[in-house]
C-alpha positions, 0 to 999 in steps of 0.5 A, a space after each residue: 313952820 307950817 308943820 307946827 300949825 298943822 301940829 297946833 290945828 290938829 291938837 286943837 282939834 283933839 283937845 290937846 293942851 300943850 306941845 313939846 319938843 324934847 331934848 333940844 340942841 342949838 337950833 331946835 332951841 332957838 326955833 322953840 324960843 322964836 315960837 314962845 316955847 318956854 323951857 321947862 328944865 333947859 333941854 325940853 320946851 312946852 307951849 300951850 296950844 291956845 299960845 301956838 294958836 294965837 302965834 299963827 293968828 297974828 302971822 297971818 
């Protein structure tokens, strides 16, 4: 988890709009879903970075 907001801070930082994870299977599915990714086709998920921001927010 603090990958991904390391991820999220440096996207902020260079204005990226949304982040992704590819492809994924059970575990990197349910992990997506915990951080409110949501699917764009069943094996790919997005979630904004305004979104991902505002997760770590208020888990800290």
């Amino acid at each position: 988890m603090d990958f991904v907001h390391f991820l999220s801070e440096i996207a902020l930082k260079y204005d990226f709009k949304h982040i992704g994870i590819e492809s994924v299977n059970e575990k990197s599915r349910a992990f997506a879903e915990k951080l409110d990714f949501h699917s764009i086709n069943g094996s790919n998920y997005a979630v904004s970075v305004e979104d991902l921001i505002f997760y770590f927010q208020d888990k800290i």
